[in-house]
SEDRENNU-684605 format. One record per residue (C-alpha): residue number from 0; chain; residue in one letter; x, y, z. Coordinates in steps of 0.1 Angstrom, whole numbers. Layout:
BEGIN
(NUM A A (X Y Z));
...
//
This chain:
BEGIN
(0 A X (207 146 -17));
(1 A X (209 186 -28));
(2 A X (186 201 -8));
(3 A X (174 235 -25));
(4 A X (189 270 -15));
(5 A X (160 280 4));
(6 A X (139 259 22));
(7 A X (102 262 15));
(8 A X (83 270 41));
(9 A X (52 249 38));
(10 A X (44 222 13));
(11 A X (9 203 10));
(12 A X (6 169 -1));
(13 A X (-26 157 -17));
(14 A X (-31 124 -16));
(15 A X (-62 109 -2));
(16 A X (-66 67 -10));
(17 A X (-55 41 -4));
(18 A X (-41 27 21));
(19 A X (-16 10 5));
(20 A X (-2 39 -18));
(21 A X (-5 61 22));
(22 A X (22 38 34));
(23 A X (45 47 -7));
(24 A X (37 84 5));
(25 A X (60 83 39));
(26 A X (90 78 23));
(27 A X (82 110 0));
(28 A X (75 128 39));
(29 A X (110 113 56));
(30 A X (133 125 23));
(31 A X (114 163 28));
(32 A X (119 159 63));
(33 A X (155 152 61));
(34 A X (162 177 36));
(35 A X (142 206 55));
(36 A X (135 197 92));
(37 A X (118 231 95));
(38 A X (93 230 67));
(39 A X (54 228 75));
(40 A X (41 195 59));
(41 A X (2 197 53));
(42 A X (-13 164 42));
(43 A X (-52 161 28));
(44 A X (-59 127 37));
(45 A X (-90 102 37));
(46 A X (-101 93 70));
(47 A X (-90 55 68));
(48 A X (-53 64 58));
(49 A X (-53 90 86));
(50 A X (-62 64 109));
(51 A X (-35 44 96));
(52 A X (-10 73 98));
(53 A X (-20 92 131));
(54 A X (10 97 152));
(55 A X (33 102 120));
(56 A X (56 134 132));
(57 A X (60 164 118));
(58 A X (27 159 97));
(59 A X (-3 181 99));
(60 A X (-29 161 82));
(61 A X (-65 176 72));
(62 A X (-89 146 63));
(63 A X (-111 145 36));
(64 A X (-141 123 35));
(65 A X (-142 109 -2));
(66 A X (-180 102 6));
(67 A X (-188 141 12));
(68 A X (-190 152 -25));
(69 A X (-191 183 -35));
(70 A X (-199 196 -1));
(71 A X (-167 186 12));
(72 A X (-145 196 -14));
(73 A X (-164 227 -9));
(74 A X (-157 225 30));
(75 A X (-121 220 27));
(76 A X (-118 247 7));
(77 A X (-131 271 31));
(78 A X (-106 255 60));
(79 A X (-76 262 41));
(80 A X (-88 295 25));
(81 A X (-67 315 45));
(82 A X (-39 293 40));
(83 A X (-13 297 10));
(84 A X (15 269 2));
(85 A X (48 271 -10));
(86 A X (42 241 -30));
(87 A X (12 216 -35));
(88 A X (20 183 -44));
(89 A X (-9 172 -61));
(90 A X (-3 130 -59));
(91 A X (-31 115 -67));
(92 A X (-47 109 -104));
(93 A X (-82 106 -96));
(94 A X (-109 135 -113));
(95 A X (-122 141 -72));
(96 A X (-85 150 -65));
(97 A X (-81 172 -89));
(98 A X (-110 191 -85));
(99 A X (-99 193 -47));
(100 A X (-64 202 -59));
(101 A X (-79 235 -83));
(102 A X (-89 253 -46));
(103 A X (-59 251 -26));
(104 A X (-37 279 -27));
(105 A X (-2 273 -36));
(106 A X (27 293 -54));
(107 A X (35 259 -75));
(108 A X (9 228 -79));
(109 A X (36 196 -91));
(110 A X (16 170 -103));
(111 A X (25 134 -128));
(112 A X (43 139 -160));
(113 A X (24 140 -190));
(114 A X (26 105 -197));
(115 A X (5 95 -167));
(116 A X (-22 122 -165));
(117 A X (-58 115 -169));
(118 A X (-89 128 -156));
(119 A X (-78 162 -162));
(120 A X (-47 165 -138));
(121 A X (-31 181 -167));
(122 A X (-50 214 -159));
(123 A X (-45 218 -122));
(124 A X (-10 223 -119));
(125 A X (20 240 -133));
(126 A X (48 214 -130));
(127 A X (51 184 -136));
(128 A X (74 152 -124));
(129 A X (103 143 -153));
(130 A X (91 104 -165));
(131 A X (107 80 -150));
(132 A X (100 49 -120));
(133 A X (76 24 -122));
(134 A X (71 10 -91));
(135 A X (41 33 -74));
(136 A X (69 44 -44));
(137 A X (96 52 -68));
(138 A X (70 69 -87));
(139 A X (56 89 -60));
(140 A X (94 98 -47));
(141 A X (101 116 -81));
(142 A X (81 143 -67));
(143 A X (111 156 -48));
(144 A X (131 164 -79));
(145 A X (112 198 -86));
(146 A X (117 209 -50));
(147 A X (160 201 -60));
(148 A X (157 171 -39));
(149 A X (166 136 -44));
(150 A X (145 102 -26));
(151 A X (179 89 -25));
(152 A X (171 61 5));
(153 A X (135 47 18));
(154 A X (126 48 49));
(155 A X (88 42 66));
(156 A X (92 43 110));
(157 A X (55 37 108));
(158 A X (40 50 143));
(159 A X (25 17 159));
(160 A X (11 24 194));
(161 A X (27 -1 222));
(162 A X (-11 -4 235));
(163 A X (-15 -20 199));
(164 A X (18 -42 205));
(165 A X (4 -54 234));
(166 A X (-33 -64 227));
(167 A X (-12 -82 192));
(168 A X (11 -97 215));
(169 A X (-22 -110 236));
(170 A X (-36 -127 200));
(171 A X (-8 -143 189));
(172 A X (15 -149 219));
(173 A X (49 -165 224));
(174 A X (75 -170 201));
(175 A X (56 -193 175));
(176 A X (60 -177 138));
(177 A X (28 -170 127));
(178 A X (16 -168 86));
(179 A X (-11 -143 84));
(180 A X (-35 -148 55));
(181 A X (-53 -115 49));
(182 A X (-76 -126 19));
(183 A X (-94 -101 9));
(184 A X (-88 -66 -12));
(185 A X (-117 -40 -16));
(186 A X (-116 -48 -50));
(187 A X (-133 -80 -56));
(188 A X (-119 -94 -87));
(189 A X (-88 -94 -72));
(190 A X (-94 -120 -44));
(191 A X (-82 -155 -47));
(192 A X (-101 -189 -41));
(193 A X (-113 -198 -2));
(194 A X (-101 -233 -9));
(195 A X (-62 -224 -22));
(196 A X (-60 -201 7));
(197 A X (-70 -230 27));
(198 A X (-45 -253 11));
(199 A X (-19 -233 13));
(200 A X (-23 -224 52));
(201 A X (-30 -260 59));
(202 A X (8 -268 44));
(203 A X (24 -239 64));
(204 A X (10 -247 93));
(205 A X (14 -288 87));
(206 A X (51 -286 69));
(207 A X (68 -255 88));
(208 A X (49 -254 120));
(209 A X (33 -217 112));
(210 A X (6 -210 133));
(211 A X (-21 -197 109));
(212 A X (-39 -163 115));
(213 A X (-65 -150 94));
(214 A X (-73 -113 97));
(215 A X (-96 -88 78));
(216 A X (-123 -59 78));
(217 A X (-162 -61 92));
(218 A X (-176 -61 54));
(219 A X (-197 -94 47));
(220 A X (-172 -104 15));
(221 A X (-144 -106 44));
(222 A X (-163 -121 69));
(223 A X (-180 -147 42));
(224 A X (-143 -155 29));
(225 A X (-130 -162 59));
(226 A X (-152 -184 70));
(227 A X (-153 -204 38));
(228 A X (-112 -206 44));
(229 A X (-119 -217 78));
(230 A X (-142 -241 67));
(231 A X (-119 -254 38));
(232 A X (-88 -256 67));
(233 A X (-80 -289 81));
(234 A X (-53 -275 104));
(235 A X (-63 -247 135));
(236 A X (-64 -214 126));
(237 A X (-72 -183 146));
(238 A X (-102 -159 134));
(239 A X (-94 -120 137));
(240 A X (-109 -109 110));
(241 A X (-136 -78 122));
(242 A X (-119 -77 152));
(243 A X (-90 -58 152));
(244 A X (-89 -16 143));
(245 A X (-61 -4 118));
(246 A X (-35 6 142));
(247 A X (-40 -31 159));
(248 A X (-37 -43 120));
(249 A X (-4 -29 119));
(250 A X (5 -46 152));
(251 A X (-2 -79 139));
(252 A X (11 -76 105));
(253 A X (41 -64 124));
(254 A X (49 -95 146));
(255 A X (38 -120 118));
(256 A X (70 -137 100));
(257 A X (49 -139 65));
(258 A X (17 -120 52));
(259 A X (-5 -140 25));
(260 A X (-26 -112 3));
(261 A X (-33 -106 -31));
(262 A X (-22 -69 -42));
(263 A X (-44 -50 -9));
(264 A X (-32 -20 20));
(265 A X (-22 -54 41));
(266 A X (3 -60 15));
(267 A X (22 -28 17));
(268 A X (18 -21 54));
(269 A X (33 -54 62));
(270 A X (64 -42 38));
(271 A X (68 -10 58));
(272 A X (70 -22 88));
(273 A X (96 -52 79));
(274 A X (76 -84 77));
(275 A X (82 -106 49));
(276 A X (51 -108 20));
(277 A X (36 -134 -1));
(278 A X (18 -109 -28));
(279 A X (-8 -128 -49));
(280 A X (-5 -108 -84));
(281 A X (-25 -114 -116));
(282 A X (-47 -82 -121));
(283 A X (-21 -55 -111));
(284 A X (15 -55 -122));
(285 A X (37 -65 -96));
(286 A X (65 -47 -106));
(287 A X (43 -13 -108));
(288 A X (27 -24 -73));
(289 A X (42 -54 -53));
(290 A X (58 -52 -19));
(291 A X (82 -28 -27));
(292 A X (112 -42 -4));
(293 A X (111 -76 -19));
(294 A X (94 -93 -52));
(295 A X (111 -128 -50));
(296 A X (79 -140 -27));
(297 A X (51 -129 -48));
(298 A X (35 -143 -78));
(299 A X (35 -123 -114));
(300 A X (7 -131 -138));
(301 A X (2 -96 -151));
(302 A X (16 -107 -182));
(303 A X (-2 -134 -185));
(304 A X (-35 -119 -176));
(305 A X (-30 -92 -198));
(306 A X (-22 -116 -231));
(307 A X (-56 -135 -222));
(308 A X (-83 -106 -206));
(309 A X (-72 -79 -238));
(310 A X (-52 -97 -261));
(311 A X (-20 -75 -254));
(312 A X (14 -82 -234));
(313 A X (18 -60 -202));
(314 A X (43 -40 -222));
(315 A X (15 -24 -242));
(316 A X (-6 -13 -214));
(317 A X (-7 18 -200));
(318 A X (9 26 -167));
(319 A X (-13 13 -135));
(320 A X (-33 -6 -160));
(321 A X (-57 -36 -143));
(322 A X (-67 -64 -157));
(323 A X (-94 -73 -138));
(324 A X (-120 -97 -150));
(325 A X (-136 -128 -136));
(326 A X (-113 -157 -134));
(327 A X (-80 -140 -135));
(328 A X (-70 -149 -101));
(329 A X (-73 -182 -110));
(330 A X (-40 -180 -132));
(331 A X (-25 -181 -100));
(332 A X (-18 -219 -87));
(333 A X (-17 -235 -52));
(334 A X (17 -250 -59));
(335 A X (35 -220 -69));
(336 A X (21 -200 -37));
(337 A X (31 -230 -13));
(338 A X (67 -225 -27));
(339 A X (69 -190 -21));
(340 A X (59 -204 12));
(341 A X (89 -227 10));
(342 A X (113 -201 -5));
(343 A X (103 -174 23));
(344 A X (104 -193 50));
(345 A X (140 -211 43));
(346 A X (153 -174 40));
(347 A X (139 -165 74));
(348 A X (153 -199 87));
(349 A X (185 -193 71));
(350 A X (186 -223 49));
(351 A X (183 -202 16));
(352 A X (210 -177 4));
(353 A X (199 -144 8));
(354 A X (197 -125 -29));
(355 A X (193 -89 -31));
(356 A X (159 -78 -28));
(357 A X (158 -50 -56));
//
């Protein structure tokens, strides 16, 4: 890594949602932070991804409440009015975004190369990211290279409070490894079947002694699906879902030895903090959006999905493309998840060579 003559003084990143794409972010913030230990690092934020993130060091984060409308891009504006960056880095695609991004004051606004602009991004800043990456992270790292800086490594150190350790440590005690299934993603058409979640616990817990936890948000889809696993479930399984807050999420994706998910902020947290993922992908492409450490345990119908939803190979479709229609979960089988299962767990047992992740 080249770090840049002069240091900038201040940098903002803009990047509100989701959680998922929060956690790709930190890596971004630990390359800056290496290169210029000294530089001010703003971050607009939404309000769940703060909570997510509080704690991070060296961050000053401003939340934005995507609910607010106009009225709180309009409030933002008037907190950082008398504030002027070296550099905005304006990550985030989205039309709100970039109408957030046109107020902030900043000598240079970097934003995605030309390629992957929509929604006007193209007209709120003045340089752009040279193409290149696919995977969101990598992506999202490339926004170093018009500062003269390099993501050369990834690294995440994702603050998770003891107090949250301890009250995950008081849910799933001892030294049992524990499969968590977190079902559900905010985006519905993404979610897979109550009764192959069900099947596939029931032969983790039945075959390799997992004990099964099942954890998730207070909406009614999560709390609906989780019971309709439980019900399915022939083995024990313990219920967290609505019961846990995000920094005691972390904590228990954190001592689980596997995460079940389709593509969801569960997913990618888990990643971060080192525990082992079974992504269920047929909407989104998992090589644009799996768990970034380590594909080999996660399914990959975007192909598939794509050739039968729009009549096109993946290839064709534009980047971040989803294919999301009813039925397109259902590509994905019971057998090929339970041997991820197997795959996964005889690498954490040591019974399977290890391969390189990447």
């Amino acid at each position: 890594m080249n770090p840049a003559p002069t240091p900038p003084g201040s940098l903002c990143l803009l990047r509100l949602s989701a959680l998922g794409d929060a956690t790709h972010v930190v890596p971004l913030v630990r390359t800056l932070q290496r290169a210029w230990p000294q530089t001010r690092l703003t971050w607009i934020i939404g309000k769940g991804e703060r909570a997510l993130l509080d704690g991070l060091p060296g961050v000053e984060f401003v939340t934005f409440d995507k609910k607010s409308g106009l009225a709180g891009v309009r409030a933002l504006w008037r907190q950082l009015a008398d504030r002027r960056f070296d550099a905005l880095l304006q990550m985030q695609l989205a039309a709100r975004a970039n109408v957030l991004a046109l107020g902030i004051r900043a000598d240079t606004k970097i934003g995605y190369d030309r390629a992957r602009s929509k929604e006007g991004h193209g007209l709120v800043v003045d340089r752009r990211i040279p193409p290149g990456g696919h995977h969101v992270l990598d992506v999202l790292g490339r926004f170093a290279l018009p500062l003269g800086l390099t993501q050369d490594r990834v690294e995440w150190d994702l603050p998770v409070p003891q107090a949250a350790r301890d009250w995950a440590a008081e849910q799933l005690p001892g030294a049992q490894p524990t499969l968590i299934v977190s079902p559900c993603s905010s985006h519905v058409l993404r979610n897979w079947r109550a009764e192959r979640y069900a099947a596939v616990a029931d032969h983790a817990a039945r075959v390799h002694g997992y004990r099964i936890a099942l954890c998730g948000g207070r909406s009614r889809l999560e709390r609906d699906t989780a019971d309709a696993i439980l019900a399915a479930m022939r083995e024990p399984a313990i219920d967290l879902v609505g019961r846990d807050t995000l920094k005691q999420l972390m904590a228990l994706l954190e001592r689980a030895a596997i995460v079940l998910s389709p593509d969801s902020g569960p997913v990618h947290i888990a990643n971060a903090l080192g525990t082992k993922v079974v992504g269920l992908f047929a909407c989104t492409d998992t090589q644009r959006s799996g768990p970034y450490s380590d594909l080999r345990f996660s399914t990959d119908h975007y192909d598939a999905a794509a050739r039968k939803f729009l009549r096109k190979p993946a290839s064709a479709l534009r980047w971040g493309k989803r294919v999301e229609f009813p039925g397109v979960m259902d590509l994905i089988e019971v057998d090929e998840v339970i041997d991820c299962i197997d795959r996964c767990t005889a690498l954490l047992r040591g019974t399977q060579p290890a391969a390189a992740p990447r």
